[in-house]
C-alpha positions as CSV (number, residue, x, y, z in Angstrom):
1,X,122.8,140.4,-66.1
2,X,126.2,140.1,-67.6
3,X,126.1,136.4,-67.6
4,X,122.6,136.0,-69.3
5,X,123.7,138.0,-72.0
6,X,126.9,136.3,-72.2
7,X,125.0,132.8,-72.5
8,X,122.7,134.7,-74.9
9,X,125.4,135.8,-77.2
10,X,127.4,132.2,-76.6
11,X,123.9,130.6,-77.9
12,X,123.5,133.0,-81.1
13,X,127.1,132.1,-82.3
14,X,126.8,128.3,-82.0
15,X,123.6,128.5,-83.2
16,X,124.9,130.8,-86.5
17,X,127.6,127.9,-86.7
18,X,125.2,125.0,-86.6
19,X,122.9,126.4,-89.4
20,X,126.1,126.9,-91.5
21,X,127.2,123.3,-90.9
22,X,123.5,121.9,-91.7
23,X,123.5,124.7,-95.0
24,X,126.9,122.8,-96.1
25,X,125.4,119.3,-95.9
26,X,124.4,117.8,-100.1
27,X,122.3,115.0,-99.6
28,X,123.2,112.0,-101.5
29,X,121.5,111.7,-104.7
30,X,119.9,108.5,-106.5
31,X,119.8,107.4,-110.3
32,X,117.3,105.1,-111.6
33,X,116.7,103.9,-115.7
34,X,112.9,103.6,-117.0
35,X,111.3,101.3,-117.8
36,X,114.3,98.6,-115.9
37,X,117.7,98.4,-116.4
38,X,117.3,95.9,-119.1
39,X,116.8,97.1,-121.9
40,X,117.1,95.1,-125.5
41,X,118.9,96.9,-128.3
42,X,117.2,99.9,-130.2
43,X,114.6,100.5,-127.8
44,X,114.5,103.5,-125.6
45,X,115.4,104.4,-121.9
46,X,115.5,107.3,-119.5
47,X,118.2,107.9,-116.7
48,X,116.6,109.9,-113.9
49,X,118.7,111.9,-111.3
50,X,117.5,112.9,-107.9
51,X,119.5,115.2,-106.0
52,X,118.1,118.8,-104.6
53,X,115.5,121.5,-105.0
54,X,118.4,123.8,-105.2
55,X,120.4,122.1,-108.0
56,X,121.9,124.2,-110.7
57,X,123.4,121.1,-112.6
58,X,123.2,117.3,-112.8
59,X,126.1,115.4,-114.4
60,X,126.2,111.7,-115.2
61,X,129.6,109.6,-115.0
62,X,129.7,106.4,-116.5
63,X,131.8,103.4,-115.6
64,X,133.2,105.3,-112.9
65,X,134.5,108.1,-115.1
66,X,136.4,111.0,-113.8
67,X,135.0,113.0,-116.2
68,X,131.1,113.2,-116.7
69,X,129.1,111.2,-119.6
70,X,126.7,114.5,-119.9
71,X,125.4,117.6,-118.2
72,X,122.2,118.7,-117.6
73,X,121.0,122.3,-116.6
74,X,117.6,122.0,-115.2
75,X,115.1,124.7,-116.5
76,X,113.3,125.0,-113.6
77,X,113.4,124.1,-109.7
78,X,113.3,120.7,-109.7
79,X,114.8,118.4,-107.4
80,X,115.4,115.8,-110.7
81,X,115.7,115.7,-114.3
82,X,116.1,112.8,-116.8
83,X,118.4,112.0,-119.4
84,X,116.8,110.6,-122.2
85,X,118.5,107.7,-124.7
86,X,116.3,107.1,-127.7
87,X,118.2,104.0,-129.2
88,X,120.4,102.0,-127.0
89,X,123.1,99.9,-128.4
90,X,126.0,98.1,-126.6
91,X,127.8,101.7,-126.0
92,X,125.2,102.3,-123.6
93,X,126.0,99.1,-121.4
94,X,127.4,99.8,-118.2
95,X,127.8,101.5,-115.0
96,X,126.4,104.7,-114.6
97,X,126.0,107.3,-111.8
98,X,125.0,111.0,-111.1
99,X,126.0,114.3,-108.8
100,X,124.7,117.5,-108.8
101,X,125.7,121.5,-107.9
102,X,124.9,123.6,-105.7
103,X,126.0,126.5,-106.1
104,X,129.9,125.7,-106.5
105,X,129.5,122.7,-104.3
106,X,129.2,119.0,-106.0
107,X,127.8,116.7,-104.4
108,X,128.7,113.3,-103.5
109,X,128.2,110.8,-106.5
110,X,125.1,108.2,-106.3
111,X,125.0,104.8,-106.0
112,X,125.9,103.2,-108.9
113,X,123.2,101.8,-111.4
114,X,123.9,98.9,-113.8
115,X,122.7,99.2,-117.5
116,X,122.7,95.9,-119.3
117,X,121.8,95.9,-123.3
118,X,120.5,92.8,-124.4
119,X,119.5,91.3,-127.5
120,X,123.7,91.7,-129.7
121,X,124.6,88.1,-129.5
122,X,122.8,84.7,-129.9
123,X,120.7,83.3,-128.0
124,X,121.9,80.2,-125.9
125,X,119.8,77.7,-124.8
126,X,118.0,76.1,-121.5
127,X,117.1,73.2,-120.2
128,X,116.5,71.4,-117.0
129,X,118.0,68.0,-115.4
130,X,116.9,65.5,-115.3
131,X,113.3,67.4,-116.0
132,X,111.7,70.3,-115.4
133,X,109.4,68.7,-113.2
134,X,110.4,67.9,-109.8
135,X,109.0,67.3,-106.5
136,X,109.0,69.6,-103.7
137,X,112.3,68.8,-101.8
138,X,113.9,67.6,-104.6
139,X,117.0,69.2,-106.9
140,X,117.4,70.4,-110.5
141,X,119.9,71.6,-112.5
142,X,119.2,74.4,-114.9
143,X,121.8,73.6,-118.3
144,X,122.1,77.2,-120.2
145,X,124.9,76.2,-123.2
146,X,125.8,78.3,-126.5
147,X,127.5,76.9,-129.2
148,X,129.6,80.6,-129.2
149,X,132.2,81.0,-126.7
150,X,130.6,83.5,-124.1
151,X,132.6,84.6,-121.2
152,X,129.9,84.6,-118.8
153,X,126.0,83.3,-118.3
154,X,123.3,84.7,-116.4
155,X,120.0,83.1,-115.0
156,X,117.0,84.8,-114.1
157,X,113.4,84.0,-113.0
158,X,110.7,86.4,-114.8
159,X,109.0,88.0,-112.1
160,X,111.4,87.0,-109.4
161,X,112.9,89.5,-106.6
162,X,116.5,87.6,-106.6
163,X,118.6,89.1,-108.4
164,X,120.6,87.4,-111.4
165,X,123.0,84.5,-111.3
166,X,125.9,84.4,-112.9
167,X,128.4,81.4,-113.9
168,X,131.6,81.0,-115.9
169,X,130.3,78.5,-118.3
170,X,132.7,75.1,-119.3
171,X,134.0,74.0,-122.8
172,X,132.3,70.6,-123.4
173,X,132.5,68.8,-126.5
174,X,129.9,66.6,-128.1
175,X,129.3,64.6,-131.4
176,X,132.5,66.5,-132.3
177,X,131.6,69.5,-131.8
178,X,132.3,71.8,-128.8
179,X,130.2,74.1,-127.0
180,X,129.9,76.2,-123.8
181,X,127.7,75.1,-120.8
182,X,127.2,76.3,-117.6
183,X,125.0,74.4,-115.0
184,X,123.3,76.3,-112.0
185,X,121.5,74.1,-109.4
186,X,118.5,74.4,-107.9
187,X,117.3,73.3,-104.7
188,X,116.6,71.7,-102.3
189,X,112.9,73.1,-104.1
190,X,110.1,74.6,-102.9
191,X,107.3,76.4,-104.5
192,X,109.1,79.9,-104.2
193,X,111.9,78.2,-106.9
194,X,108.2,77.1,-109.5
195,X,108.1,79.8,-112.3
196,X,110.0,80.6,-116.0
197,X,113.2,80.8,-116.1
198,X,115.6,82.5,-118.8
199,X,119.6,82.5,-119.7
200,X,121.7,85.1,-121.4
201,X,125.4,85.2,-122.4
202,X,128.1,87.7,-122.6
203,X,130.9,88.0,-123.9
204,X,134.3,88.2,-121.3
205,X,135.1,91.6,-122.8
206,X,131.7,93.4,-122.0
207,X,129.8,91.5,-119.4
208,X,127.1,94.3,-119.6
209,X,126.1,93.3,-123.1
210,X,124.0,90.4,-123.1
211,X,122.6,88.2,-125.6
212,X,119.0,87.5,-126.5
213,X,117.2,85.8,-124.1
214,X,117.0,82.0,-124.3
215,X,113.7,80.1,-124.9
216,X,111.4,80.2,-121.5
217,X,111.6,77.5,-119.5
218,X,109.2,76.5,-117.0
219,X,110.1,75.0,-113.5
220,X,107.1,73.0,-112.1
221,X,107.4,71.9,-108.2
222,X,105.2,69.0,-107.5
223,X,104.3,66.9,-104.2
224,X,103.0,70.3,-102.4
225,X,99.5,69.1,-102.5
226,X,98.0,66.0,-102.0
227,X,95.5,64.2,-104.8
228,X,92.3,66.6,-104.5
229,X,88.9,64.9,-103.4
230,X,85.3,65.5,-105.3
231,X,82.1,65.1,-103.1
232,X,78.3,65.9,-103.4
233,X,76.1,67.7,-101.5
234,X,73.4,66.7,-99.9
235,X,74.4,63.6,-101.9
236,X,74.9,62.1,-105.6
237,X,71.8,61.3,-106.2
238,X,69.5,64.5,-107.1
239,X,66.1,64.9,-108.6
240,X,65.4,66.7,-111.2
241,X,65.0,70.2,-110.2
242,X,66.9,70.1,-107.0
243,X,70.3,71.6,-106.4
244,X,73.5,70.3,-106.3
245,X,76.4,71.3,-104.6
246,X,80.0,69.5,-106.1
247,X,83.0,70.7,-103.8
248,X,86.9,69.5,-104.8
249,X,89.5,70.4,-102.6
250,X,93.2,69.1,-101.3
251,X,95.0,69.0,-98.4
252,X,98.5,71.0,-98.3
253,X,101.1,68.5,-97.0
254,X,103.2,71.8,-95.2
255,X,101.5,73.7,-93.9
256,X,98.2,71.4,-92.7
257,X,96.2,74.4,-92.4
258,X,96.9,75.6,-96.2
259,X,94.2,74.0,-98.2
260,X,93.4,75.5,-101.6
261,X,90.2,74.9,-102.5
262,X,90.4,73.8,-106.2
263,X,88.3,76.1,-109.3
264,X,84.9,75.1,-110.5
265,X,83.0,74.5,-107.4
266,X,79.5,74.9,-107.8
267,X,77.2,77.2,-105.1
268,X,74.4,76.5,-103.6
269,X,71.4,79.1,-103.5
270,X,72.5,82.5,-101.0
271,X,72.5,81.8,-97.6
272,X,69.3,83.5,-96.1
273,X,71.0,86.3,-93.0
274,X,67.7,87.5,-92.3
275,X,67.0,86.1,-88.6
276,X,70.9,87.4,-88.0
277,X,69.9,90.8,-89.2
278,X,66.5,90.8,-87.0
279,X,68.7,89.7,-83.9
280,X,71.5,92.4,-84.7
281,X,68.4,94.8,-84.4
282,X,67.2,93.5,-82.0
283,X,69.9,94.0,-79.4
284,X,70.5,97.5,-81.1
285,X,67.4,98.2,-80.1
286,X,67.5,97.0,-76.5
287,X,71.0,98.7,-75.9
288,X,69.3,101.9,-77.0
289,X,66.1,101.7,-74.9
290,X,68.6,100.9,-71.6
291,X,70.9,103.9,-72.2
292,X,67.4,106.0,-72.4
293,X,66.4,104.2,-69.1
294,X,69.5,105.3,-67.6
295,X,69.8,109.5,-69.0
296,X,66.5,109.6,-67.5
297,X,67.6,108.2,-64.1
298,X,70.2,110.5,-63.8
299,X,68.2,113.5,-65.0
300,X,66.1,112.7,-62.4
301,X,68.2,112.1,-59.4
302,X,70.1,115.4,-60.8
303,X,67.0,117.4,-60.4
304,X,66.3,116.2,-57.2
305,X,69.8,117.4,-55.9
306,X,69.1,120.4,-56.9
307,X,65.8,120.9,-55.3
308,X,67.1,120.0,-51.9
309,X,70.0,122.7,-52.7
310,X,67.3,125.1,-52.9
311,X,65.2,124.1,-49.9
């Protein structure tokens, strides 16, 4: 009896201690900006906070600050609040992240999220080598240049999941007159690297303030399909009246088994499923009629069980 409640009282305590350690543990919080964390000069953007249900106050650093950008009381339990910019300029560029309270706790600080202002300095300009064109396989070299001196440039693809490139662009002098380039290759290509492209600069001194965007530039990959083929069915001479079916389609050199069949194919009348949709029916209705055949068999052969029982 004495060593069950022992073991009893043993488990209550660890048990008291546990709840305390899980009661102590912040979970890490997360900042995000909306609508993106590119945002052109003057326009708006909101920096949102997650942290905990049982936050009494969020607090923004930027660029690694010991002491916070703002502070935010939340007016009601919510496990995030926002913190709204209405005109961004270059001030706003730069590195930004948030902790919370609880209670007289702060929590750890989130990862950090970059803000980059675009649109303060001229745009440079783009272009591809030796074309934007370029068979699949092949390489290309993306020239963004300025005729300012910016410390930094940055490629992107509009749409794309990879994140920015970034290149310490080269004095290069030309006709007399001297200008920054910086050249990013591309390839071996393939048709993931086909899209529009952009560059920005910045200047050495704030490489989160950007420059407006360069003039689009669109990378075409070529050689992925072979030269489509046009036929005719039943054939290419109709009557008047009849119909006509005109199919164009090419053959994907990798893989084989890709083929795209190309727009403005002409149909044929509906295909007729009625005899499919009789036979579906069909067997539906010969599956049901066997099941029914065999309830009644064993129906039967249960009844005559139990009337031998009985005898």
């Amino acid at each position: 009896m004495t060593a069950t409640l022992t073991a009893l009282l043993c488990l209550w305590l660890c048990r008291g201690t546990w709840d305390q350690v899980q009661a102590e543990v912040i979970p890490k919080p997360s900042i995000w900006a909306y609508p993106g964390p590119m945002i052109t000069t003057g326009s708006p953007v909101t920096l949102w906070c997650q942290g905990s249900l049982h936050a009494t106050a969020y607090v923004v650093y930027k660029d690694r600050g010991s002491e916070p950008w703002v502070t935010k009381i939340p007016l009601n339990f919510r496990n995030k609040t926002s913190f709204f910019i209405e005109h961004t300029s270059s001030l706003h560029a730069g590195l930004y992240e948030c902790a919370y309270y609880t209670r007289n706790t702060l929590s750890e600080r989130s990862d950090p999220l970059l803000l980059v202002v675009t649109g303060v300095y001229k745009a440079p300009s783009l272009s591809a080598q030796p074309s934007p064109v370029v068979a699949s396989g092949g390489s290309v070299s993306l020239s963004c240049s300025s005729q300012d001196t910016l410390g930094t440039f940055h490629l992107l693809k509009e749409g794309g999941a990879d994140p920015p490139r970034h290149m310490v662009p080269q004095l290069r002098s030309s006709a007399g007159a001297t200008h920054a380039e910086a050249i990013f290759p591309v390839g071996p290509v393939n048709t993931s690297h086909g899209g529009t492209y952009r560059c920005y600069g910045s200047p050495r001194p704030d490489p989160y303030v950007w420059s407006h965007p360069s003039n689009p530039l669109r990378l075409q990959v070529t050689g992925v399909h072979r030269e489509p083929s046009l036929s005719a069915q039943p054939g290419s001479l109709v009557l008047p009246g009849d119909s006509l079916t005109l199919q164009c389609h090419s053959e994907a050199l990798v893989p084989r088994e890709d083929r795209t069949p190309c727009s403005g194919m002409a149909s044929s009348s509906p295909q007729d499923y009625t005899v499919e949709n009789l036979i579906r029916m069909g067997v539906a209705g010969l599956v049901l009629v066997v099941l029914g055949v065999l309830l009644f068999q064993a129906r039967d052969t249960s009844g005559r069980i139990h009337d031998a029982a009985r005898t």
